[in-house]
C-alpha positions in Angstrom: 76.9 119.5 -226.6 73.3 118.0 -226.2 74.5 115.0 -224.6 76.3 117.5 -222.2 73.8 119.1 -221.1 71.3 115.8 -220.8 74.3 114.6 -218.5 74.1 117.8 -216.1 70.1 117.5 -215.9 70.7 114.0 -214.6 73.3 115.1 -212.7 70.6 117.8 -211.4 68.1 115.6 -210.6 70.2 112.9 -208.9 72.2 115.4 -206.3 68.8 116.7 -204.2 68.0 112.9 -203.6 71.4 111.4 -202.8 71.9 114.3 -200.8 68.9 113.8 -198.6 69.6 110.4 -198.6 72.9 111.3 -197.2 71.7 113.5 -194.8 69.3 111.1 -193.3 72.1 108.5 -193.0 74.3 110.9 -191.1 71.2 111.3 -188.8 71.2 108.0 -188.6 74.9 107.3 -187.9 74.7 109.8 -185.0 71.7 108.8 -183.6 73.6 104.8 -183.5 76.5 106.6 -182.2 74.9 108.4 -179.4 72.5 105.2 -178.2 76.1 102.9 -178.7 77.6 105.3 -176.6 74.7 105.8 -173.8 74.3 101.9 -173.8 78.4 101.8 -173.2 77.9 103.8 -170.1 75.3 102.1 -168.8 76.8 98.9 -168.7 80.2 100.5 -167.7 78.0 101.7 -164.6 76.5 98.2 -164.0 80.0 97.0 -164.3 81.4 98.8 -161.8 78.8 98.3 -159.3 79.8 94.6 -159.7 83.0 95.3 -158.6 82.0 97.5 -156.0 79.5 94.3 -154.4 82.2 91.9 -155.1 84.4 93.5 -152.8 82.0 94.5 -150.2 81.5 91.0 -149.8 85.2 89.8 -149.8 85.9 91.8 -147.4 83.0 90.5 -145.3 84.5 86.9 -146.1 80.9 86.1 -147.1 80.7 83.4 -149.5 76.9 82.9 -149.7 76.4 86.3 -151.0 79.9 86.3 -153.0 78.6 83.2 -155.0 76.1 84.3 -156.8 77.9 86.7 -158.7 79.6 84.4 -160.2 78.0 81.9 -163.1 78.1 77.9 -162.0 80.4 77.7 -165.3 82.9 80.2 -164.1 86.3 78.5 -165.2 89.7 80.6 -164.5 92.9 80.2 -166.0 94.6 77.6 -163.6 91.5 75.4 -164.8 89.7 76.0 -161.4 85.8 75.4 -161.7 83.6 77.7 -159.2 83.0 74.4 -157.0 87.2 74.2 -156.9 87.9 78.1 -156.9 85.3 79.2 -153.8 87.0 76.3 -151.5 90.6 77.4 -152.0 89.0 81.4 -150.6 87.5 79.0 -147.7 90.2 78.0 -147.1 92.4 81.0 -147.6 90.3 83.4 -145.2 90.3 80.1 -142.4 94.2 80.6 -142.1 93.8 84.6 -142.5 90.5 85.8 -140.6 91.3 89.0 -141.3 92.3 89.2 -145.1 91.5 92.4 -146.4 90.7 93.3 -150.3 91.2 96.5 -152.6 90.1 96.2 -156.4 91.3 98.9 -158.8 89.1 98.8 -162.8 91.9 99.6 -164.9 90.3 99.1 -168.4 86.7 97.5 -169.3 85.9 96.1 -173.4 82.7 95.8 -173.7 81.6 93.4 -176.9 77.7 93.0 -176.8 76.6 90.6 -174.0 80.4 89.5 -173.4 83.3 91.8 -171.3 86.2 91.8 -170.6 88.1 93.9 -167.4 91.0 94.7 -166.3 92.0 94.7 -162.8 94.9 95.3 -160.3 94.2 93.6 -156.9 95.6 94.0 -153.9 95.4 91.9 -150.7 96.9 92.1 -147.3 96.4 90.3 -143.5 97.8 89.1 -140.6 98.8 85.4 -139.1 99.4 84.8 -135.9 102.4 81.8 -135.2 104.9 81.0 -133.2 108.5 81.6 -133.8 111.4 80.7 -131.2 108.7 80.3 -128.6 107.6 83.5 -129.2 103.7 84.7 -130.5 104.8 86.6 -133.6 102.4 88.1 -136.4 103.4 87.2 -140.0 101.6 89.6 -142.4 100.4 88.7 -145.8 101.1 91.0 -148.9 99.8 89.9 -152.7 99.4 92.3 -155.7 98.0 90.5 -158.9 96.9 91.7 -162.2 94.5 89.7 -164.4 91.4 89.7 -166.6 87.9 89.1 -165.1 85.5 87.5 -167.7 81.9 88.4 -167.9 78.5 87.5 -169.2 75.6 89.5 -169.6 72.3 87.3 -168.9 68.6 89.1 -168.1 70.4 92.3 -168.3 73.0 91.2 -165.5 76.2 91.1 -165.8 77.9 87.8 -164.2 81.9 86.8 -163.6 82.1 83.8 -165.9 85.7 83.3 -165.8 89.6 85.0 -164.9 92.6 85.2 -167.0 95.5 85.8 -164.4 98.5 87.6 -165.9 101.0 88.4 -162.7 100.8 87.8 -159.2 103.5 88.0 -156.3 102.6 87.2 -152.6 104.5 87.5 -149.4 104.1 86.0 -146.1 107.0 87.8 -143.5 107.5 87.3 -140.1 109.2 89.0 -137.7 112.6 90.9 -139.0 111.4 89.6 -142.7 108.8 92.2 -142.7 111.6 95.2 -142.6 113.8 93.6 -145.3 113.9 94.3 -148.6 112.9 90.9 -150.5 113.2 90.5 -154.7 112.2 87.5 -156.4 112.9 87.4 -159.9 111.6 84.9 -162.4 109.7 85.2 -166.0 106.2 85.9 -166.0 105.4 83.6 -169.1 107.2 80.2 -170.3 107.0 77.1 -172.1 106.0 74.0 -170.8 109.5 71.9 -170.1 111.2 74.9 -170.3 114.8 75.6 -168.3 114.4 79.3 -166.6 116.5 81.4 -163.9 114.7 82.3 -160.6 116.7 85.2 -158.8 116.3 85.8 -155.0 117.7 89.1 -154.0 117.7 89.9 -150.2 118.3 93.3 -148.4 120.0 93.2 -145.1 122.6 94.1 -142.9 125.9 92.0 -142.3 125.4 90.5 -139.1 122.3 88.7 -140.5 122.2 85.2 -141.4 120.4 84.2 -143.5 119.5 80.4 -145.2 117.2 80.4 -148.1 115.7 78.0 -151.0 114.1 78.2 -154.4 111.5 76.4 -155.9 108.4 75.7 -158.0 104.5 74.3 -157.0 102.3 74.1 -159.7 98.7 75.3 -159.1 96.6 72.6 -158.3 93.9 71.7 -155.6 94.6 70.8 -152.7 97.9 72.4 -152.9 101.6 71.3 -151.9 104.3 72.6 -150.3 107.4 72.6 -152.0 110.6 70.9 -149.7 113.8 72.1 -150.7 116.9 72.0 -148.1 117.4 75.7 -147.2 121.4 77.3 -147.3 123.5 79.7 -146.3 123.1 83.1 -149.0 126.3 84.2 -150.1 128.0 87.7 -149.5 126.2 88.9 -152.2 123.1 87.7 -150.2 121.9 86.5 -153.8 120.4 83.6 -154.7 119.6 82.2 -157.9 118.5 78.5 -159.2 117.6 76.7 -163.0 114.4 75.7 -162.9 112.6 73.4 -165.1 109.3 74.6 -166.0 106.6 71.5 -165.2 105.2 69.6 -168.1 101.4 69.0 -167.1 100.3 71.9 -169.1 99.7 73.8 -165.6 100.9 77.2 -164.3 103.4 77.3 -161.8 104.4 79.4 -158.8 108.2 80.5 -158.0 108.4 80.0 -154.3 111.1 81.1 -152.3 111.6 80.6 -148.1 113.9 82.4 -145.9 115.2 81.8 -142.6 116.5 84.8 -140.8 119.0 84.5 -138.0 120.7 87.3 -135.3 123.5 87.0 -133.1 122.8 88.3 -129.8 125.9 89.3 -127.0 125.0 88.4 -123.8 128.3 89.9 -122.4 132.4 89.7 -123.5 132.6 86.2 -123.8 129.0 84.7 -124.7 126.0 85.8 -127.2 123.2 84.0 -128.3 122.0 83.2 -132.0 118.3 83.6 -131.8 115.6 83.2 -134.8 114.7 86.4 -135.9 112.3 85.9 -138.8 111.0 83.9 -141.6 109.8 84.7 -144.9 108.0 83.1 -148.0 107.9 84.7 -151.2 105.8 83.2 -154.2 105.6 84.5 -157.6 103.7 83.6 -160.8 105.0 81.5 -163.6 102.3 81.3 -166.5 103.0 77.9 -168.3 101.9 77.8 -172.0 101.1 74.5 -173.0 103.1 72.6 -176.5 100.9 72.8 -179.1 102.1 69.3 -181.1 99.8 70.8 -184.0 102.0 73.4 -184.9 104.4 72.7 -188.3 106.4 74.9 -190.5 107.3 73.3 -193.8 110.5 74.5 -195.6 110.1 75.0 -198.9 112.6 74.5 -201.6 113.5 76.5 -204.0 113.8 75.4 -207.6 115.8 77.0 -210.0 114.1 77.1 -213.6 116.3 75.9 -216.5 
């Protein structure tokens, strides 16, 4: 019994203290909590006004100031440096003076001095070109989703890199820009790998139309793919095995269209004129062969 009673006075004399000990860590623990959480929004803030900047000066197709939001290391995931990256936009708003940009946050992870956000991007302008003698418009159309990578130095946040995870872009000329255009193909493969592009093609029967399917991998300056265009069948569906490029680079699906009319002049004569032209391109992410990858099988021994 005396023990018993020797147990509860310890126990008596223990509680008070653990218990304010307790409470002051819960003080503690909220007081973290609530600076964590003032310090998220903060940079969330900073984050967005980024964003904001960055495309106000897209839009103004001004490199000078666009540049220095972005670190001298910035690498993206096509393995274009800054140096490599700014000259393709160069030469991207050249052909397209009037390129216009819309950027949409869709999720930011914030981890210390390091972040990661997620965007949806939008981009659309206008070419002018000539098609069957004519001065026609082709309009340009690209949605993309991707990751932009960011560094916080002095209290500044920085774009130190980009992870892109889809993008599709159009270029349509005349007719091609009433049509309904699909272009199927896998957003992720393996290097060497055999896939099935699809080109799907909305229009009415008195349209011809020849087409072709093909691949370009991303680099700098970059190619145009020449494939032999044909005739689409009924189904106005075209499809093609594609071989997924071995130079551990992503890859665009590219598809071109050439749209035809007939025209009737009168009873007996009519005219087949050039109506449009269209080029579709779609993302292909290529993931590289890791040769440092083995499974070993192991056998099983039965125990006499």
């Amino acid at each position: 019994m005396r023990k018993i009673i020797l147990l509860l006075l310890i126990a008596l004399m223990i509680i008070p203290a653990v218990s304010n000990q307790a409470e002051a860590s819960l003080i503690s623990d909220r007081s973290y909590r609530a600076e964590q959480k003032r310090e998220f929004k903060q940079n969330v803030k900073q984050i967005e006004e980024l964003f904001k900047i960055h495309n106000q000066y897209a839009n103004a197709h001004d490199l000078k100031k666009l540049s220095p939001l972005y670190l001298d290391s910035y690498m993206n995931s096509d393995g274009f440096n800054k140096e490599v990256y700014f000259k393709s936009i160069e030469s991207t708003w050249e052909s397209c003076e009037d390129l216009t940009y819309t950027t949409d946050i869709v999720s930011v992870d914030i981890n210390g001095n390091y972040a990661r956000v997620q965007v949806e991007e939008t981009a659309t302008g206008t070419i002018m070109d000539t098609l069957d003698f004519m001065p026609v418009a082709g309009e340009i159309h690209s949605n993309s989703q991707g990751i932009y990578h960011l560094t916080k130095i002095n209290d500044k946040w920085y774009i130190s890199g980009e992870t892109a995870i889809a993008d599709e872009s159009s270029l349509l000329y005349g007719d091609a820009r009433f049509m309904n255009i699909e272009l199927q193909a896998p957003a992720q493969v393996s290097a060497g790998e055999t896939y099935t592009t699809t080109l799907k093609v909305d229009a009415d029967p008195s349209t011809f139309i020849l087409g072709s399917i093909d691949h370009d991998v991303m680099t700098y300056p970059s190619s145009t793919p020449k494939n032999e265009l044909r005739a689409l069948p009924q189904s106005q569906t075209l499809e093609r095995l594609i071989k997924a490029n071995t130079q551990n680079l992503n890859e665009y699906t590219v598809a071109s269209l050439a749209i035809s009319r007939v025209k009737l002049l009168d009873k007996n004569n009519f005219r087949i004129y050039m109506a449009g032209l269209a080029c579709v391109m779609k993302r292909v992410n290529v993931i590289p062969k890791n040769n440092y990858v083995e499974i070993k099988e192991e056998k099983n021994e039965s125990k006499l």
